[in-house]
C-alpha positions as MATLAB code, in Angstrom:
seq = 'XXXXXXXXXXXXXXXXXXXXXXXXXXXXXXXXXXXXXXXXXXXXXXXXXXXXXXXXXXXXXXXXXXXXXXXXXXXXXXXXXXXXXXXXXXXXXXXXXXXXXXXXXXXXXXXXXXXXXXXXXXXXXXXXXXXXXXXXXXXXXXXXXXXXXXXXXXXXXXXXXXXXXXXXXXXXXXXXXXXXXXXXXXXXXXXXXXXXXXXXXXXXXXXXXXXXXXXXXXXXXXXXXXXXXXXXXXXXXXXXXXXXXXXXXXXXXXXXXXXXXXXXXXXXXXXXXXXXXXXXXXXXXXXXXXXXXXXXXXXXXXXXXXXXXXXXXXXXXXXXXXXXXXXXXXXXXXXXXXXXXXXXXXXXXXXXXXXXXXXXXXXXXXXXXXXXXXXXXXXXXXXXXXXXXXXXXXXXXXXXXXXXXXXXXXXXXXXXXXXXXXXXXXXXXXXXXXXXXXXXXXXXXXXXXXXXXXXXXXXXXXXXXXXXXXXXXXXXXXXXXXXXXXXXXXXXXXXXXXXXXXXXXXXXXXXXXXXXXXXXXXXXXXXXXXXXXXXXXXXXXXXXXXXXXXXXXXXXXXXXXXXXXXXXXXXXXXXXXXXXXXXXXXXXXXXXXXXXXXXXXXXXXXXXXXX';
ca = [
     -28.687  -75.807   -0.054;
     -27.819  -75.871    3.900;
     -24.616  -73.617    4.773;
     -23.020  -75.847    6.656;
     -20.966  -74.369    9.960;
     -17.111  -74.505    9.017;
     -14.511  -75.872   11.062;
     -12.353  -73.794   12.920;
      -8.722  -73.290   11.766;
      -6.563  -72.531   14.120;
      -3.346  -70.236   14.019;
      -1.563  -72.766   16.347;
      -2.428  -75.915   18.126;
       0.420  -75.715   21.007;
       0.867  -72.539   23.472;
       4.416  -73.595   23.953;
       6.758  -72.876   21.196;
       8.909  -75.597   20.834;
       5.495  -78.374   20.518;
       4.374  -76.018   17.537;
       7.473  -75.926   15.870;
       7.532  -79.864   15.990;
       4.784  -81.060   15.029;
       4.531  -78.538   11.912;
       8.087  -79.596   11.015;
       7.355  -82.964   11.047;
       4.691  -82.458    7.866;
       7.114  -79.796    6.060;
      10.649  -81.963    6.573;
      11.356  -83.043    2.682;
      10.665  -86.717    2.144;
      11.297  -88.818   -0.874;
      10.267  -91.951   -2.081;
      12.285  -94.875   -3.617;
      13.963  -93.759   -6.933;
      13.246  -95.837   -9.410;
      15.663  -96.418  -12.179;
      15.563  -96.942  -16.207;
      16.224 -100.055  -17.023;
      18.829  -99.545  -19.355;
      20.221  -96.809  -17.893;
      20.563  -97.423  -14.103;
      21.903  -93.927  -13.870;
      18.846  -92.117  -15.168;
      16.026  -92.153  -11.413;
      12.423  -90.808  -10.804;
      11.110  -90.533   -7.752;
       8.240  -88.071   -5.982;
       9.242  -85.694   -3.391;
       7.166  -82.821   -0.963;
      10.522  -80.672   -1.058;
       8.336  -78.052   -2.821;
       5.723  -77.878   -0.614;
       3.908  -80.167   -2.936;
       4.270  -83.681   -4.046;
       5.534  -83.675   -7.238;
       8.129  -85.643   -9.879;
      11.798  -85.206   -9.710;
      14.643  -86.944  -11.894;
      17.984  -87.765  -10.567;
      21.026  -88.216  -12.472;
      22.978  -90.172  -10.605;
      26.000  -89.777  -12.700;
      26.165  -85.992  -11.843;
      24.396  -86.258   -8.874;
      22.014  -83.403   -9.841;
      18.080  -82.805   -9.232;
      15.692  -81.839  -11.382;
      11.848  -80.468  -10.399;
       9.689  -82.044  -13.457;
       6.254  -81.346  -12.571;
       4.914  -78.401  -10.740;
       1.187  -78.216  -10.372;
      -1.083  -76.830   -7.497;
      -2.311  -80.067   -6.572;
       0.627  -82.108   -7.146;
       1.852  -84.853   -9.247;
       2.260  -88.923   -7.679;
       2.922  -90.711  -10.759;
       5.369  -91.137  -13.019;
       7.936  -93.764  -14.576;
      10.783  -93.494  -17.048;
      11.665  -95.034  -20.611;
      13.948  -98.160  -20.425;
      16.480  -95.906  -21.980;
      16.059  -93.477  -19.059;
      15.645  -90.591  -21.922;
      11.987  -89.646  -21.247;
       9.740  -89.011  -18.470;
       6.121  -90.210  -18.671;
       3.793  -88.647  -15.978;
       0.059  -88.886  -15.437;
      -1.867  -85.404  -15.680;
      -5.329  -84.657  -13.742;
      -7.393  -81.989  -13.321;
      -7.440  -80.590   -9.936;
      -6.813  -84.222   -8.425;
      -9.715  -85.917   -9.622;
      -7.201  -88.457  -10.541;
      -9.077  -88.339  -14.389;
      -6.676  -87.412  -17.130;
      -4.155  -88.243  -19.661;
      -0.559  -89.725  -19.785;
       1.979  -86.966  -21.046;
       5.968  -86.835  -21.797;
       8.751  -84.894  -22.171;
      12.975  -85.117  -21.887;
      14.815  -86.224  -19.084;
      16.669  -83.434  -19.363;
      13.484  -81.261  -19.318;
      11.314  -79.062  -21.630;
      12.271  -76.279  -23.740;
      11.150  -72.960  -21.606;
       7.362  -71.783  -22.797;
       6.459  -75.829  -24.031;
       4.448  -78.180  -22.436;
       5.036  -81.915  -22.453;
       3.938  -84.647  -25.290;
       0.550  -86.549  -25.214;
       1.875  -90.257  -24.192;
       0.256  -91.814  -26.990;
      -1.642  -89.572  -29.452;
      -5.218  -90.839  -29.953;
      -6.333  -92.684  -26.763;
      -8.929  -90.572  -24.707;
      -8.892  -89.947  -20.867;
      -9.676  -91.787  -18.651;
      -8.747  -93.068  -14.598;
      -5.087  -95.058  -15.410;
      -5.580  -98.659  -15.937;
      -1.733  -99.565  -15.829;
       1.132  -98.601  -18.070;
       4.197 -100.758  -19.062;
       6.636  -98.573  -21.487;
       9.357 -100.483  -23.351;
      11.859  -99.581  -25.571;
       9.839 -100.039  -28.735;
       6.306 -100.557  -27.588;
       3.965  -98.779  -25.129;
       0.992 -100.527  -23.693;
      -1.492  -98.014  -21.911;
      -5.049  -98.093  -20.037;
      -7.419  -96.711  -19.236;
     -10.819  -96.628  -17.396;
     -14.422  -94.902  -18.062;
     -18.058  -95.630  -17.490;
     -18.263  -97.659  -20.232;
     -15.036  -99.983  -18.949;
     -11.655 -100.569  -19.341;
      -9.384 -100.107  -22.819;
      -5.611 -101.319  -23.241;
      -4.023 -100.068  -26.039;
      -0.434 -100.548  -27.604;
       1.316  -98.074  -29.967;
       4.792  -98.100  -31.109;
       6.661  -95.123  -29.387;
       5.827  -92.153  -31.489;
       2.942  -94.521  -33.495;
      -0.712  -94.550  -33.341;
      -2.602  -96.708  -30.952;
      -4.489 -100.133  -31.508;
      -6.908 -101.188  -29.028;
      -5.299 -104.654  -27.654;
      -7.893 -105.113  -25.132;
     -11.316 -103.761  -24.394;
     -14.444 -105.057  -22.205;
     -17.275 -103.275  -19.637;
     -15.335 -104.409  -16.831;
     -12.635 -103.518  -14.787;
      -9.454 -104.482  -15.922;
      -5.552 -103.576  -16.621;
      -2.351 -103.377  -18.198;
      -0.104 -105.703  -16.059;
       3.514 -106.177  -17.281;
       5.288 -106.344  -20.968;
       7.837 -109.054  -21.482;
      11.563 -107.779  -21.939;
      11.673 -108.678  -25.747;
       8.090 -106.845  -25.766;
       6.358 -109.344  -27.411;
       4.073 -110.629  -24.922;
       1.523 -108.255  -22.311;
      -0.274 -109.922  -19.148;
      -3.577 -108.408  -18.419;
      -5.161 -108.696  -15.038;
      -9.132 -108.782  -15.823;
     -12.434 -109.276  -14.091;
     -14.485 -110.670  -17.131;
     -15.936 -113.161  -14.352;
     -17.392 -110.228  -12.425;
     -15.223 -109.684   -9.432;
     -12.358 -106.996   -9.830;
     -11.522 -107.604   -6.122;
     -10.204 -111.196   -7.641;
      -8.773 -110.538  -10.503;
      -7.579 -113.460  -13.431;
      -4.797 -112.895  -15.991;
      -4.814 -113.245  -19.204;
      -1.245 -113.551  -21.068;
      -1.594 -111.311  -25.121;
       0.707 -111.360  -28.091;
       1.184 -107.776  -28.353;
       1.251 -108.233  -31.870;
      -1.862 -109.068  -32.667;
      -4.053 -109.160  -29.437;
      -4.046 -113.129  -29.700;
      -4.461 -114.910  -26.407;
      -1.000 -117.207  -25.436;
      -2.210 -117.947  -22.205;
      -5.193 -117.834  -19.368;
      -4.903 -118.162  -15.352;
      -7.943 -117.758  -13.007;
      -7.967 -119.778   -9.640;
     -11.233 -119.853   -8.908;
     -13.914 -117.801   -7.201;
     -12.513 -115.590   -4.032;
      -8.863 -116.312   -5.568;
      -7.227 -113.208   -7.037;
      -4.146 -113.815   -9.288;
      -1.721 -110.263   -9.415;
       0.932 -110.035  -12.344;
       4.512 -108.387  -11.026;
       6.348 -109.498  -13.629;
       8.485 -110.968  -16.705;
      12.077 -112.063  -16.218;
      14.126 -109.514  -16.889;
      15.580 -111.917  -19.662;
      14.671 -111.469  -23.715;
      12.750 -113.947  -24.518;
      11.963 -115.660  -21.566;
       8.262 -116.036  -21.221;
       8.374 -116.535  -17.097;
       6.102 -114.173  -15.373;
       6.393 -113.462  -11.245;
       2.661 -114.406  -10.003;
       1.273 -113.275   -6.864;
      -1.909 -116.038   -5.496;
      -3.269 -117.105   -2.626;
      -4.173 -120.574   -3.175;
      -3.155 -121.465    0.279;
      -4.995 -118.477    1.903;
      -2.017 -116.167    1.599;
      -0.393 -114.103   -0.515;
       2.236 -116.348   -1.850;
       4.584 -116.328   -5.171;
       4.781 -118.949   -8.371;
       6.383 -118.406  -11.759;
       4.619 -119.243  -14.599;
       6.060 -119.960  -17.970;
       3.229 -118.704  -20.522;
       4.602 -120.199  -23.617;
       4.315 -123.550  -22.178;
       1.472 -122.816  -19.612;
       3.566 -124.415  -16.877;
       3.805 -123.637  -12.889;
       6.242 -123.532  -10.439;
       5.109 -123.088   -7.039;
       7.307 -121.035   -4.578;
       6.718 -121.962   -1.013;
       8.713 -119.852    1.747;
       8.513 -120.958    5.736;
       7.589 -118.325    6.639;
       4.312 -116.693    8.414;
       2.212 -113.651    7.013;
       2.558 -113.097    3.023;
       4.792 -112.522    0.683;
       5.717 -110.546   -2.622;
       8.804 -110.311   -4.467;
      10.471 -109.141   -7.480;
      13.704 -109.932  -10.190;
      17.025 -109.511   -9.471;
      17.912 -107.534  -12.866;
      19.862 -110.791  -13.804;
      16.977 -112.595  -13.169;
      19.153 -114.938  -10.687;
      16.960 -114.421   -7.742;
      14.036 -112.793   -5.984;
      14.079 -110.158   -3.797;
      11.223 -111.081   -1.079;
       9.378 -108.579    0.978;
       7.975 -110.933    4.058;
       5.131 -109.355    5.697;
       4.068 -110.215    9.400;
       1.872 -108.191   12.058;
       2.330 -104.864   10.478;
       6.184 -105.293   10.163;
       8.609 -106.351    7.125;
      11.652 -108.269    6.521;
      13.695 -108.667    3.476;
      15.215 -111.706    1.818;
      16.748 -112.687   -1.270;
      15.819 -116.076   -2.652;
      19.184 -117.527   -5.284;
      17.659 -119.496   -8.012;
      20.079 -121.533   -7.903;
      20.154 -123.429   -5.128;
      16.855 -122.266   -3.762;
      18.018 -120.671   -0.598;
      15.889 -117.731    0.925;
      18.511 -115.734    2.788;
      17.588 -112.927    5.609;
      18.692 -109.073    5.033;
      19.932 -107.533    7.806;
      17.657 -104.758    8.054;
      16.078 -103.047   11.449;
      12.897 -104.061   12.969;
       9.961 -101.405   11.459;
       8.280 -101.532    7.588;
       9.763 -101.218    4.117;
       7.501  -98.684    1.831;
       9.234 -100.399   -1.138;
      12.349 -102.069   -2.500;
      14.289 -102.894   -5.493;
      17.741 -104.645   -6.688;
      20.152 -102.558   -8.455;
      22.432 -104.343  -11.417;
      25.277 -104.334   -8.982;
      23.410 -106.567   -6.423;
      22.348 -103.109   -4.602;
      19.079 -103.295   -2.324;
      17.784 -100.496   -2.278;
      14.619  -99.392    0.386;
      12.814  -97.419    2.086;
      12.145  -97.480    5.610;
      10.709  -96.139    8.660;
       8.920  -96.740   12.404;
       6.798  -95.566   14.089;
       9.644  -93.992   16.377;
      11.992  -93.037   13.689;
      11.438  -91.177   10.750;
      11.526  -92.494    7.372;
      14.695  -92.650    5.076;
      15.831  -94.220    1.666;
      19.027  -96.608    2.457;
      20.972  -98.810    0.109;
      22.257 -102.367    1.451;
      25.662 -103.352   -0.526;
      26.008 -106.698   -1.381;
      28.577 -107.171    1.470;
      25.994 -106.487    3.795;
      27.350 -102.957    4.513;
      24.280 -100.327    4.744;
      23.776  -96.774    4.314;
      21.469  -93.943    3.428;
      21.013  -93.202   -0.290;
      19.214  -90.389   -0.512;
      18.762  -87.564    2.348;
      16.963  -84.223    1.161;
      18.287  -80.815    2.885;
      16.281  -78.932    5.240;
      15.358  -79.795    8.769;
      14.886  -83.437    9.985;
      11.887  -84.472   11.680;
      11.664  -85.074   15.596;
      10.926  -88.990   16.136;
       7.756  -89.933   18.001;
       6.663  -92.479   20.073;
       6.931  -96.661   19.306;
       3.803  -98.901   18.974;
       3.169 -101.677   21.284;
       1.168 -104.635   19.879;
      -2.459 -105.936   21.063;
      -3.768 -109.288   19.868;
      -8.135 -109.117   21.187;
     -10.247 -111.671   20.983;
     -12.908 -111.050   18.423;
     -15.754 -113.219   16.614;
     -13.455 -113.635   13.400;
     -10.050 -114.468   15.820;
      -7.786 -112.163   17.138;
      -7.788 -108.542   15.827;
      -4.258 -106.892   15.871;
      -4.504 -103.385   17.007;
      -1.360 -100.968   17.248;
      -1.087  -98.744   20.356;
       0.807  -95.478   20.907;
       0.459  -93.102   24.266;
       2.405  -90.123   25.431;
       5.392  -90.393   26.806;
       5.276  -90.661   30.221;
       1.561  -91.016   30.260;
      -0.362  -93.160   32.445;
      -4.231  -94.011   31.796;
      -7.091  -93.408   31.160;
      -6.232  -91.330   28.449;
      -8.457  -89.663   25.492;
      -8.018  -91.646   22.941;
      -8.659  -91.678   19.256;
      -9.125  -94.798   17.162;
      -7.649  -94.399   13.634;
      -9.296  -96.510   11.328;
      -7.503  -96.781    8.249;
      -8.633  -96.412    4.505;
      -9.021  -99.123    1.743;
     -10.355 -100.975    3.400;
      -7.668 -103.706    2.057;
      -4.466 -102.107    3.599;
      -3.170 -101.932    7.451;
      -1.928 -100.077    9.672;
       1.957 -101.040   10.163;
       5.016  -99.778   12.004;
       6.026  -97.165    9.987;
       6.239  -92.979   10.919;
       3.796  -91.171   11.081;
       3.327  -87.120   11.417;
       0.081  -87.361   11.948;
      -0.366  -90.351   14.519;
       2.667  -88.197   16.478;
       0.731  -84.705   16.484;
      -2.348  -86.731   18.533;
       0.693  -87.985   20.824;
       2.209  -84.267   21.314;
      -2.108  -83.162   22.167;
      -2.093  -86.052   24.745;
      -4.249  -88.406   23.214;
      -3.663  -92.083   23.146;
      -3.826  -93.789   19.717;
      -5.310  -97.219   18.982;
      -4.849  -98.372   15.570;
      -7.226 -101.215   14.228;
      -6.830 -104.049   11.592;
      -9.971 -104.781   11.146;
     -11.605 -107.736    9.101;
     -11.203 -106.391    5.685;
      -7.169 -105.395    6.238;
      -4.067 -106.902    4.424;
      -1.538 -109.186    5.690;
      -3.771 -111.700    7.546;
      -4.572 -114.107    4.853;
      -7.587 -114.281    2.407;
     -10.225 -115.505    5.041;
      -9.704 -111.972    7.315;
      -9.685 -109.420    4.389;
     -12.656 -110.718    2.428;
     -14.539 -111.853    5.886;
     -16.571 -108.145    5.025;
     -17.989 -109.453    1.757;
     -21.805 -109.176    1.739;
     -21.882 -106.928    4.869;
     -18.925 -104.500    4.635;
     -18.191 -101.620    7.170;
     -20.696 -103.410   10.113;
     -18.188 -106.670   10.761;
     -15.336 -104.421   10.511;
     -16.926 -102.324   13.060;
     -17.649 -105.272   15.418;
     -13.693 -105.606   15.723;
     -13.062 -102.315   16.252;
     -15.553 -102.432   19.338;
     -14.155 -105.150   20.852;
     -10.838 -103.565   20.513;
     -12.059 -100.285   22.509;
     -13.625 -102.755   24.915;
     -10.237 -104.234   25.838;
      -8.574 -100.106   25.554;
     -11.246  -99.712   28.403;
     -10.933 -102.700   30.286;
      -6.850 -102.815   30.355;
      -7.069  -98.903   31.633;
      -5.702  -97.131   28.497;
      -8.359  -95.403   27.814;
     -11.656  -93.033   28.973;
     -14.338  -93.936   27.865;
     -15.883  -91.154   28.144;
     -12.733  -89.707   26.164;
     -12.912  -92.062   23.100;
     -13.002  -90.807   19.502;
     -13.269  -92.568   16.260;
     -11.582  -91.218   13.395;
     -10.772  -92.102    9.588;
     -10.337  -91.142    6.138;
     -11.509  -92.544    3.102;
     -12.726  -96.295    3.896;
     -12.057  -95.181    7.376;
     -14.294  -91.914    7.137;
     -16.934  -94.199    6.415;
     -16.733  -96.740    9.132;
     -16.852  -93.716   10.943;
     -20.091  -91.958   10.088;
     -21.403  -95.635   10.717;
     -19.663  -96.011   13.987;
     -21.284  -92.891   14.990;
     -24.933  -93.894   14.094;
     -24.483  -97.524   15.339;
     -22.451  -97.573   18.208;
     -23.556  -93.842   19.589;
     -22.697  -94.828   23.061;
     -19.170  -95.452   22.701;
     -18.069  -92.234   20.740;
     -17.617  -88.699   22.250;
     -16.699  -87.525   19.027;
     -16.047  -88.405   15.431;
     -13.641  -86.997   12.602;
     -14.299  -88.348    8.879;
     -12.328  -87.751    6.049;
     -13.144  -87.940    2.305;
     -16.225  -90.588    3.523;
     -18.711  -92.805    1.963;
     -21.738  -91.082    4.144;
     -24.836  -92.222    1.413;
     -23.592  -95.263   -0.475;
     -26.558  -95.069   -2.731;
     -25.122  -92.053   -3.935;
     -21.885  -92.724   -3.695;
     -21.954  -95.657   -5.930;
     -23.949  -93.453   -8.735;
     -21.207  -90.833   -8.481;
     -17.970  -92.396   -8.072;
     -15.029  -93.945  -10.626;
     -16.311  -97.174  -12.779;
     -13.399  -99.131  -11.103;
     -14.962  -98.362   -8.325;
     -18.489  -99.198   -8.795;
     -17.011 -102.547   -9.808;
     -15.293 -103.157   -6.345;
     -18.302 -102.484   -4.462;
     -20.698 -105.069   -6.656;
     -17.746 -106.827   -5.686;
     -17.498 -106.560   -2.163;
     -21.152 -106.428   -1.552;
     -22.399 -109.242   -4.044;
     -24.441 -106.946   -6.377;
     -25.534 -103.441   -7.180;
     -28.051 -101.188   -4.900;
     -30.314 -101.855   -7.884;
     -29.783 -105.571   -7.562;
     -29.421 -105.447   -3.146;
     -30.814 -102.454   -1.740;
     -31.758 -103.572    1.556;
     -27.888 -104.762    2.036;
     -26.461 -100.925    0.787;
     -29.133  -99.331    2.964;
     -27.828 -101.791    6.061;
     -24.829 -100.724    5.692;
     -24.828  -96.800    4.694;
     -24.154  -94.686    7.647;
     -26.863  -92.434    5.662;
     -29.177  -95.140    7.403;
     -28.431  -93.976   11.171;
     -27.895  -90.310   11.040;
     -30.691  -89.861   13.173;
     -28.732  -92.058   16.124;
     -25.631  -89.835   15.377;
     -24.954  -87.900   19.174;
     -21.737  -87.024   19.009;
     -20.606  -84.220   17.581;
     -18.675  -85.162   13.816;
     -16.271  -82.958   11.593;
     -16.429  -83.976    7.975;
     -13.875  -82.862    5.696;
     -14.422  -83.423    1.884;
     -12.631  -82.610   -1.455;
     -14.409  -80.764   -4.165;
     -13.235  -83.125   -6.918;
     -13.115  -86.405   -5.357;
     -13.940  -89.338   -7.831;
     -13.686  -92.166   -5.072;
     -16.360  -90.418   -2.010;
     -18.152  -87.784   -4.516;
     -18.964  -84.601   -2.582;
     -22.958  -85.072   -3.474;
     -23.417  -88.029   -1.341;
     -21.491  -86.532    1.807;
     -23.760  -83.315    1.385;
     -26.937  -85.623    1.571;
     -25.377  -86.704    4.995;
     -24.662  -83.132    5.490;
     -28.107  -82.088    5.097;
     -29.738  -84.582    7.194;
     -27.492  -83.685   10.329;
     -28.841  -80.366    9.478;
     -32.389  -81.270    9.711;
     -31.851  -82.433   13.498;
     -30.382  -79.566   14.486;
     -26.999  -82.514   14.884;
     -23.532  -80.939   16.172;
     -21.352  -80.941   13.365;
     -18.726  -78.864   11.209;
     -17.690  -79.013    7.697;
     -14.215  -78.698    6.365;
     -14.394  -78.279    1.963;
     -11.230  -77.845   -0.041;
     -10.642  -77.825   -3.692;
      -8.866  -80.817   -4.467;
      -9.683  -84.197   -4.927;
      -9.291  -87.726   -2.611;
      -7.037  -85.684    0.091;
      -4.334  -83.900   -0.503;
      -0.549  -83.507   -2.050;
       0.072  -80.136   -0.692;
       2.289  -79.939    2.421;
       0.228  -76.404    4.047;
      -3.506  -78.218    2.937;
      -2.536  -81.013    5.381;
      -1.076  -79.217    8.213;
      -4.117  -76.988    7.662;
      -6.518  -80.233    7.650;
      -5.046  -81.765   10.891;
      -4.847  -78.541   12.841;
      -8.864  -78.213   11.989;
      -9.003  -82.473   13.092;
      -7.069  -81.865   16.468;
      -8.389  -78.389   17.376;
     -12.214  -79.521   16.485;
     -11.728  -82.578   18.896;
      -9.936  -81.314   21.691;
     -12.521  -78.116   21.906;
     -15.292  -80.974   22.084;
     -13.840  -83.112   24.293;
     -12.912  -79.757   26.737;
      -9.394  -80.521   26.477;
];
């Protein structure tokens, strides 16, 4: 095998003291996401925090106001949830972050010293996590392999009986208060991306009810009323083209459609009382909140600043709690009384981190309509400018107006930064995320060029000085930026990317494999003209500009295998390229990896560029 030439890292990125400082402390500043609480014991929090250096689980007791470190693992810990009667902690364990493992338990309180936490449920295998809903009697887990999906339901402490089982993709949803009934999203008709739902008696596994809208219509569970024994589940659909909300009683297989004036798309959840919604409205990369009364069907605005909400919940009390950031301010948890009064819930110690720059807003003509694209430039900057084009992952999510450490420490090096949602991102209705079915990555790249077209034309940005840049989904559109659009890119960074999807789809996760017969209408067995079309394996040979690939050892999602096949064939040209490997899986949960990662990213491009 080739020994690839590694990446620079350097031992500072800024000569001037007080840059460095900032844009390190802006990765290291403790951050926390939105607690949530037990059920039953509002008291009784979870949420994930990097105050370690390393994501991991904490529990807060509200009662006593004390924190408690439950996992500690050197790759980090993201998921976790708590009993209804906020007495244990369930948290999902992998090996090295290749996200393939086991669900495990142990005390609120915490372990004895010397033990190690409880199997969830005793007698289901491993597997990728396929959803898990824990009540106060009944746990319904599962899980994922080659050979499918499995659901399973145990009494707490009990042994498992498989509920659910079937070769494709498929999972737990959510388990009715009085724990009799489980929805099931499933894709028995063969496309995971569009999932159906199918209502169980936990019981016995019998079916109550069944709701598929059609082909290219997913159907997403959030939901029972938080009631016992009301058999009302929260629906998320997008008959109109949208992401849109209806409740549907499963006992009597009845619908009521919720239709909000409002543009963009929408998802809510239950008050606890189950007397209202609260609405997350989503519109060109920004969110507002509102709370819709059941009783007389009012949808009333929350008073919350312009920017994005990561998440939100209602507290018993009437309590919204959120968090939220821009791309100017940092993020923070706040809690909005039900007076209207607002204030921040939960601030960690240490240092705070130094704001950055806002986004401006771009709408570009393209062949699908107009393509929204995010812009950021140094202050007091004035173009052309180097500029690098984050493309981000999925490739259904967006970029939005939220903080970002890493979008800043391009600012700080004087780039400018274009961010592009692409045909294929959320938010924009049905008809622009699945417009990439049948020839993924090359239409999303078509919007991306016309959006460096207009960065050019409006005199943002050099192009000579433009570089394309991703991770994940992004990584790959940009290997294949690189090998068919060679003339617009002085340089490329990709992260974790699909670089020979051949390969990639023989290595990675089952759920996986499903989404991509999904997205691209088959398997390579079944289209392999269409995969080779659209690997970026296909144009290495165009590739001019040199690319730094970085790549976890353990990643299930972009396998390392495929990405050295790309590897090797840059090799064989004699291509300019470095290589960044680290042991962990689909990027990383440790605070000094990433600093470590994005000095390589910024030092790698500016040293090309002769910045």
């Amino acid at each position: 095998m080739t020994e690839h030439p590694s990446t620079d890292i350097p031992e500072r990125l800024f000569d001037d003291p007080e840059a460095e400082a900032r844009w390190t402390e802006r990765f290291t500043a403790r951050r926390t996401s939105l607690p949530g609480w037990a059920e039953d014991a509002p008291d009784r929090n979870l949420y994930v925090s990097n105050a370690s250096g390393v994501w991991e689980v904490y529990a807060w007791d509200r009662a006593t106001d004390t924190h408690r470190q439950v996992t500690d693992r050197p790759n980090g810990t993201y998921h976790g949830t708590l009993t209804p009667d906020g007495e244990r902690i369930w948290w999902f364990a992998d090996t090295d972050g290749d996200e393939f493992g086991t669900w495990v338990a142990e005390p609120f309180a915490g372990r004895a010293q010397g033990t190690e936490p409880e199997p969830g449920v005793p007698g289901t295998h491993a597997g990728y996590p396929a959803g898990l809903q824990v009540g106060s009697k009944i746990v319904a887990l599962g899980m994922s392999t080659d050979d499918g999906t499995t659901i399973w339901t145990a009494p707490l402490g009990g042994d498992p009986t498989v509920l659910y089982q079937h070769e494709n993709d498929a999972g737990a949803g959510s388990l009715s208060k009085d724990e009799r009934l489980l929805s099931i999203a499933h894709s028995e008709h063969g496309d995971s991306r569009h999932p159906a739902l199918r209502v169980l008696r936990v019981a016995d596994g019998s079916t109550v009810a069944e709701k598929w809208d059609g082909e290219g219509k997913g159907l997403e569970s959030i939901g029972f009323a938080p009631i016992a024994g009301d058999p009302r589940l929260l629906v998320l659909h997008e008959r109109r083209g949208r992401e849109e909300l209806l409740i549907w009683d499963v006992e009597a297989d009845t619908e009521s459609l919720l239709e909000f004036d409002l543009p963009g798309e929408i998802v809510a959840d239950w008050y606890p009382d189950g007397s209202g919604l609260l609405v997350v409205h989503t519109h060109q990369s920004r969110n507002t909140l509102y709370r819709y009364d059941f009783a007389n069907g009012e949808l009333s605005a929350l008073d919350i600043p312009k920017g994005t909400v990561g998440s939100a919940s209602a507290r018993p009390d009437g309590t919204i709690e959120y968090s939220w950031s821009s791309a100017g301010r940092p993020p923070v948890v706040r809690a909005m009384s039900p007076d209207g009064s607002d204030r921040v819930l939960l601030e960690p110690a240490g240092h705070k981190p130094a704001p950055s720059q806002d986004l401006e807003d771009a709408f570009v003509p393209g062949e699908g309509g107009p393509v929204h694209a995010l812009i950021a430039r140094p202050e007091g900057a004035e173009g052309p400018l180097p500029t690098v084009f984050l493309l981000h992952g999925g490739p259904h999510a967006a970029d939005e107006d939220r903080f970002s450490a890493y979008r800043a420490v391009w600012l700080d090096a004087g780039f400018a930064v274009v961010h592009v949602n692409y045909r294929g991102s959320t938010g924009y209705g049905s008809v622009w995320r699945d417009a990439i079915e049948g020839r993924p990555g090359l239409t999303e790249l078509e919007d991306v060029a016309v959006v460096q077209d207009w960065a050019v034309q409006s005199g943002l940005a050099d192009p000579e000085r433009c570089v394309v840049n991703g991770a994940s989904w992004g990584g790959y559109l940009t290997l294949l930026a690189l090998g068919t659009q060679p003339e617009r890119w002085a340089a490329g960074v990709a992260g974790v990317p699909v670089a020979d999807y051949v390969a990639a789809y023989e290595d990675e996760m089952e759920p996986l494999r499903a989404y991509d017969r999904a997205l691209f209408g088959g398997s390579p067995e079944e289209l392999p003209a269409l995969y080779k079309e659209c690997s970026p394996l296909t144009y290495v040979d165009a590739v001019r500009a040199p690319v730094l690939v970085l790549a976890g050892e353990n990643d299930p999602r972009c396998p390392i295998r495929q990405i050295e096949n790309y590897l090797e064939r840059l090799a064989e040209r004699g291509a300019k390229y470095e290589v960044y490997r680290y042991d962990a899986g689909h990027g990383s949960l440790v605070v000094a990896e990433t600093i470590k990662q994005t000095a390589a990213e910024v030092a790698f491009t500016r040293r090309v560029l002769g910045l």
